[in-house]
C-alpha positions in Angstrom: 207.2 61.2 105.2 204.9 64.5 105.4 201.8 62.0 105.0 202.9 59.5 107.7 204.1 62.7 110.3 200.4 64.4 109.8 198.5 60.9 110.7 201.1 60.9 113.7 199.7 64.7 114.6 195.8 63.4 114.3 195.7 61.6 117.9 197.2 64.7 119.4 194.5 67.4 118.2 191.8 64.6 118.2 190.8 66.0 121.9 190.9 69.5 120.4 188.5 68.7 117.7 186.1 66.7 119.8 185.9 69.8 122.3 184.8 72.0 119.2 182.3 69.1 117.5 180.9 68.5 120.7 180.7 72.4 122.3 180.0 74.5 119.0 179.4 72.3 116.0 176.9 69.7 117.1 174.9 72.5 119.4 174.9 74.9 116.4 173.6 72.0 113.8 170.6 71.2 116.5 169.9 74.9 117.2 169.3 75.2 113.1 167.2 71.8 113.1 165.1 73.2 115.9 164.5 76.6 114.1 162.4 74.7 111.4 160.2 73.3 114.2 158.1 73.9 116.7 158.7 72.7 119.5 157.6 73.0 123.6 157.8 71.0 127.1 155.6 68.0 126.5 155.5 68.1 122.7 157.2 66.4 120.0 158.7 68.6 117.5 157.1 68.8 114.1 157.9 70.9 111.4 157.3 74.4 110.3 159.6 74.7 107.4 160.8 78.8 107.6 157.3 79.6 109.8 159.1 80.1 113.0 161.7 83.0 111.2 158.4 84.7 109.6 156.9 84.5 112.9 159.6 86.2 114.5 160.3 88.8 111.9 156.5 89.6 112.3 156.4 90.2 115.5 155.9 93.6 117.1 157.6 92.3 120.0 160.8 91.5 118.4 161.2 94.8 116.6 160.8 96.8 119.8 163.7 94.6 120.7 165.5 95.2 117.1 165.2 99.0 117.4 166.1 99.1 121.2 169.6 97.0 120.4 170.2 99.3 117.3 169.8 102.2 119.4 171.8 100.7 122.0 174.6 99.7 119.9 174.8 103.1 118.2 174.2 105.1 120.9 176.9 102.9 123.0 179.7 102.2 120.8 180.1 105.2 119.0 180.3 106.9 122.5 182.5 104.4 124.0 184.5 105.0 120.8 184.8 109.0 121.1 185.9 108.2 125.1 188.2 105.4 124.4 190.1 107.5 121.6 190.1 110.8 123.6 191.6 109.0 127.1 194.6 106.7 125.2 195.6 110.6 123.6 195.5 111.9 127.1 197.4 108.9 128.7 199.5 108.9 126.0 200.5 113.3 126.4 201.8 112.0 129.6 199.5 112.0 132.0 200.6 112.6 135.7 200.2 109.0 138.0 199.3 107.1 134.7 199.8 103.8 136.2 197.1 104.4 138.8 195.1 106.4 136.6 195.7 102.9 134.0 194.5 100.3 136.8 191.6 102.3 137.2 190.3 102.4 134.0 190.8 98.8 134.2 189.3 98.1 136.7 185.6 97.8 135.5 186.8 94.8 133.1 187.8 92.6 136.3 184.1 93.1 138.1 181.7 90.8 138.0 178.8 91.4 135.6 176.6 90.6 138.3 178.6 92.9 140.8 178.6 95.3 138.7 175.1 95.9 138.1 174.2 95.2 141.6 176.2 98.5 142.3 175.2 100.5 139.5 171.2 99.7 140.7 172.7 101.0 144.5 174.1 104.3 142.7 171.3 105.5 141.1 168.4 104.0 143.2 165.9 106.8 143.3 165.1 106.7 146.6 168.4 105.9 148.7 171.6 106.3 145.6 174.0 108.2 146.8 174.1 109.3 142.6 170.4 110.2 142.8 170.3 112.2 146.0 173.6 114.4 144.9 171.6 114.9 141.8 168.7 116.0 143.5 171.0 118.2 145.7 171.7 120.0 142.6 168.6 120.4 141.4 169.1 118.4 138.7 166.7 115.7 136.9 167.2 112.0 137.8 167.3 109.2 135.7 164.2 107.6 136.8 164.9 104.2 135.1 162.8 101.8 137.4 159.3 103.4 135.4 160.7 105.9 132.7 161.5 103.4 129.6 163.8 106.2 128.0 165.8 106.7 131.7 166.0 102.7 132.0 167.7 103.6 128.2 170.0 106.0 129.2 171.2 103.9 132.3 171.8 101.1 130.4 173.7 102.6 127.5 176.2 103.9 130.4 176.5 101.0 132.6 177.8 99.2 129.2 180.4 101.6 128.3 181.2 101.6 132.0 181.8 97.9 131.7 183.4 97.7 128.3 185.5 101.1 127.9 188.9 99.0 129.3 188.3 96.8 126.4 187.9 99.3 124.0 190.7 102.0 125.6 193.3 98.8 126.0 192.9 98.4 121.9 193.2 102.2 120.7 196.0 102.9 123.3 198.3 100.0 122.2 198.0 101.5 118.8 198.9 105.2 119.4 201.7 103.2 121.9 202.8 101.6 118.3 202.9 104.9 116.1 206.6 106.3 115.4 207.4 109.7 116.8 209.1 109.8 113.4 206.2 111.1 112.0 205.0 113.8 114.3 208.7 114.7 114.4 208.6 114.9 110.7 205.0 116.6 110.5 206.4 119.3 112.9 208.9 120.5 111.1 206.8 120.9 108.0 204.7 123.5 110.0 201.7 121.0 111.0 199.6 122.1 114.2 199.0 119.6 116.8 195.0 119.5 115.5 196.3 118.9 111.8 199.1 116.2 113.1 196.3 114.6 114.9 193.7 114.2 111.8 196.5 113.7 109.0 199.0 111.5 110.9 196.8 110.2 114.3 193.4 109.1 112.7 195.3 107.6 109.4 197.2 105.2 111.6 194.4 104.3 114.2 192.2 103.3 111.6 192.6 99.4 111.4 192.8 99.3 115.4 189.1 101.9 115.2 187.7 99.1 113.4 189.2 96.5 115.2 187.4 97.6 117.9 184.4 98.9 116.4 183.8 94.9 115.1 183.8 93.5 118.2 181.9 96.2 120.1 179.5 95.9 117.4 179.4 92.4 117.6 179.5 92.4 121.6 176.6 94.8 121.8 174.6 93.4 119.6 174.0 90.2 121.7 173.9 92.8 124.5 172.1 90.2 127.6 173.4 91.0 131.1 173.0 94.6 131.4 169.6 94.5 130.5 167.7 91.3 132.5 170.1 92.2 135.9 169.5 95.9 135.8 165.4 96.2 134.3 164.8 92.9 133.1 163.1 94.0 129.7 161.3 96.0 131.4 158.9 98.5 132.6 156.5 96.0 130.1 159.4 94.9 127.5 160.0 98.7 126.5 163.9 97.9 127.3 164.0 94.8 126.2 166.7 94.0 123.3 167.4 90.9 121.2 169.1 88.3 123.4 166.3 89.2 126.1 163.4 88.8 123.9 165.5 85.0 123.0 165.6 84.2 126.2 161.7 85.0 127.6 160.7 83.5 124.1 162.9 80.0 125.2 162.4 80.0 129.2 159.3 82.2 129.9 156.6 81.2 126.9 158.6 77.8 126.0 158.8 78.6 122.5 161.7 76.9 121.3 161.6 77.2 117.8 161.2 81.3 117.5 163.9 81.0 120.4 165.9 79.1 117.9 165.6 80.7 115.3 166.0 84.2 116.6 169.3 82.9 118.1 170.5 82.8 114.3 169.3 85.7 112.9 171.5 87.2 115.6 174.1 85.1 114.0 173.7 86.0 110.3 173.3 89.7 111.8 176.6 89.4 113.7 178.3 88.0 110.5 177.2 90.6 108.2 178.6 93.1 110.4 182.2 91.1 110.7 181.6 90.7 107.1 181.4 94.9 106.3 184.1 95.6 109.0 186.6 93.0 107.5 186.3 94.3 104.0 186.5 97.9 104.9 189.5 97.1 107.3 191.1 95.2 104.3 191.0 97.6 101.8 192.2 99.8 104.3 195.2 98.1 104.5 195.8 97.3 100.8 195.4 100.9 100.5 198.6 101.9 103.2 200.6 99.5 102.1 
């Protein structure tokens, strides 16, 4: 009866299952076969066996990219992280007009990429931002990040917390939402201070949801694209160019689809190594409170 009721489920999650063969599994299979060749416009492929990985992982260009992502993602998340944590403990002390102050914050998440950099390169043009001539009006430096590499840096590392701080701020504040008042009822009475309640009782709790986020800001920013080829485009000459930028000039600017390829999954067995750590440290976290 079970047997005969499954075979009757198979036509209805057929579509399903052709939508993933044909959008993820097929692509991904071709995407490894062409990482063991070489491979332009014009050409035939022919294979290289694991050349096209030792090419990559030799090449000085690609670890300027490598270091710029790492510094990036450090840099980035672990910010985001400190701002997301301290704004859901402000919103949650109730905060005066926090449903304003809540679609604001927001708001970034529901602008256009595209938008979005478009307005941050307005801000802080150096010659006509309204950002750049306050800071000038103060006497302070500006972030010259059309020719300085380390200023294109810094402007990029905000313009991506800027864009993904909702994401991050939505995830921690639903989880100090969930914590009992129990608890800081109980850890008042026992003579805690607020700054004790909040490392013994606060942090405790927000772990799993700290990694939670951490995972996928981690694995977010690590194929870190659109930031970085709308607002500098890799450059001034490639100093700011990351990962999925030096994937895609290696795929659509030198035609080299092979490194292209196979940079695409070492970012892959990088990204899973990351989920890999998180998930293990978030599950022994867990077998450890329960």
């Amino acid at each position: 009866m079970k047997t005969s009721r499954i075979w009757q489920m198979v036509p209805l999650l057929a579509p399903v299952q052709l939508l993933l063969l044909s959008v993820i599994v097929i692509p991904s299979v071709y995407v490894i076969w062409l990482s063991f060749h070489t491979s332009t416009f014009g050409q035939s492929a022919s294979f290289v066996g694991w050349g096209n990985y030792v090419q990559v992982l030799t090449d000085p260009g690609f670890h300027s990219a490598l270091w710029n992502t790492v510094v990036l993602v450090v840099v980035a998340v672990h910010l985001e992280m400190l701002i997301a944590l301290g704004m859901a403990l402000l919103f949650n002390s109730g905060l005066w007009f926090r449903r304003i102050l809540f679609v604001a914050v927001l708001a970034p998440y529901a602008v256009s990429e595209v938008v979005g950099v478009a307005m941050w390169r307005f801000l802080f043009d150096p010659d006509v931002g309204p950002v750049s001539n306050l800071l000038a009006a103060l006497h302070l430096p500006l972030l010259e990040w059309s020719y300085e590499p380390s200023h294109a840096m810094i402007m990029i590392a905000i313009l991506t917390i800027w864009m993904h701080l909702p994401f991050t701020f939505v995830i921690i504040y639903a989880a100090r939402l969930a914590l009992p008042s129990d608890l800081y009822e109980a850890a008042r009475i026992d003579g805690a201070t607020p700054l004790q309640s909040f490392y013994r009782v606060t942090m405790p709790l927000l772990g799993p949801a700290i990694l939670v986020a951490l995972l996928f800001r981690y694995i977010f920013a690590f194929r870190l694209f659109s930031e970085v080829w709308l607002l500098t485009g890799g450059g001034p000459a490639r100093t700011t160019e990351v990962v999925a930028v030096y994937l895609y000039q290696e795929a659509f600017t030198f035609s080299a689809f092979g490194p292209a390829a196979a940079t695409a999954w070492i970012m892959v067995i990088v990204s899973m190594l990351l989920a890999s750590g998180y998930i293990y440290l978030l599950r022994r976290q867990v077998r450890n409170a329960g």
